[in-house]
C-alpha positions in Angstrom: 28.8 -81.0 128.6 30.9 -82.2 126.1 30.4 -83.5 122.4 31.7 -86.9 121.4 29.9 -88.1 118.5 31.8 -87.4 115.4 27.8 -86.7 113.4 27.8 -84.0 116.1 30.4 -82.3 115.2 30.1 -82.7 111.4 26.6 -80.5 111.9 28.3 -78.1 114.2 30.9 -78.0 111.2 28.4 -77.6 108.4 25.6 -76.0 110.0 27.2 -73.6 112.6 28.9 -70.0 112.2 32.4 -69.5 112.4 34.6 -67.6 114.6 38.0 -68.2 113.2 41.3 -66.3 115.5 44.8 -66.7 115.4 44.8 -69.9 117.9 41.5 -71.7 117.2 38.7 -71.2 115.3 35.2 -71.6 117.2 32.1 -73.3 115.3 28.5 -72.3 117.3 25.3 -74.1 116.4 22.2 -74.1 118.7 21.3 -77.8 120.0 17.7 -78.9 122.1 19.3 -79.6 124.9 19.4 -76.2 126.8 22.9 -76.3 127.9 25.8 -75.4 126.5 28.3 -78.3 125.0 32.1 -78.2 124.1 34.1 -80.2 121.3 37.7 -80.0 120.7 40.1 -80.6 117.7 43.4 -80.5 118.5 45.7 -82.0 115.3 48.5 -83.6 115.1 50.1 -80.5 113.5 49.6 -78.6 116.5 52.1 -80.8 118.5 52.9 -84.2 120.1 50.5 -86.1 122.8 51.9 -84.3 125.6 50.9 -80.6 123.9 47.9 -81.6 122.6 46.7 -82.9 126.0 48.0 -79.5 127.7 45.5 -77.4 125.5 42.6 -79.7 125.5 43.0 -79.4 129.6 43.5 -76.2 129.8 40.7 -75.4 126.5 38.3 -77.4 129.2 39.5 -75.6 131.9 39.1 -72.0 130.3 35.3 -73.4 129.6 34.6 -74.9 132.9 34.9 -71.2 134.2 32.3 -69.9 132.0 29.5 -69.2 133.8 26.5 -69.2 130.5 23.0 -67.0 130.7 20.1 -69.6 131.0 19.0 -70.2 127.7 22.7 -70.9 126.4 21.5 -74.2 124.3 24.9 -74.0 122.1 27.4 -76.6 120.9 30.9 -75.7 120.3 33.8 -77.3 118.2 37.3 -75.6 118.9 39.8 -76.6 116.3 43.4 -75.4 117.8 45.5 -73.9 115.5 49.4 -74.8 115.7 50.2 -71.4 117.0 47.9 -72.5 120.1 50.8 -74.7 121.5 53.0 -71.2 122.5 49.8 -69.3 123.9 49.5 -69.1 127.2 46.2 -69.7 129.4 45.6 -66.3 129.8 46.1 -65.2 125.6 43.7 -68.3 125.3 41.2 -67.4 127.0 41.1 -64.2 126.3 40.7 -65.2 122.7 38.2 -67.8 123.6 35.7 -65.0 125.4 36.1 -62.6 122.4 35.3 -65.5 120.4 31.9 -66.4 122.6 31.6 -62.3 122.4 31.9 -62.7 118.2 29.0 -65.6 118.4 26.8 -63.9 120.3 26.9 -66.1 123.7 26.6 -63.7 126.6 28.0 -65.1 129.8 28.5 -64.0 133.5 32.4 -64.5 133.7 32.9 -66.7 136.2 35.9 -65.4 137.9 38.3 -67.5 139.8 
């Protein structure tokens, strides 16, 4: 469920819409695969190791309780924005479902 190759998120990149918020910007482009797939950018401008790692954990976290309608077949790149390193998880993912909400993925919230 996650992307890795750096030609797969180049075509996400080029290819894809944009969703672009205060703390992250989301890139959407359909893959083959039939399941929905998550990249993540988190810069050096957004903090040291120990930040970055926080918001890629809880950026996983926030995706992990997404719950995606069957025919989901999406890749995403988020690229954190350095205001992302004072949000908390709840201001992130609310600004990660109005993103999904912006790209058209419809999901069943997955409520914890």
């Amino acid at each position: 469920m996650r992307l890795t190759d750096s030609a797969e998120f180049e075509r996400v990149y080029r290819r894809g819409t944009a969703y672009r918020g205060k703390l992250f910007s989301v890139h959407a482009f359909p893959n083959e695969l039939g399941t929905l797939r998550l990249g993540l950018s988190v810069s050096k401008k957004v903090g040291n190791a120990v930040v970055r790692n926080t918001l890629r954990r809880r950026l996983r976290e926030i995706f992990a309780s997404l719950a995606p309608e069957p025919g989901s077949d999406l890749d995403l790149v988020v690229s954190a924005r350095p205001r992302a390193r004072e949000a908390g998880f709840e201001e992130l993912r609310a600004e990660f479902f109005e993103a999904l909400a912006k790209l058209g993925v419809r999901e069943q919230t997955g409520e914890r």
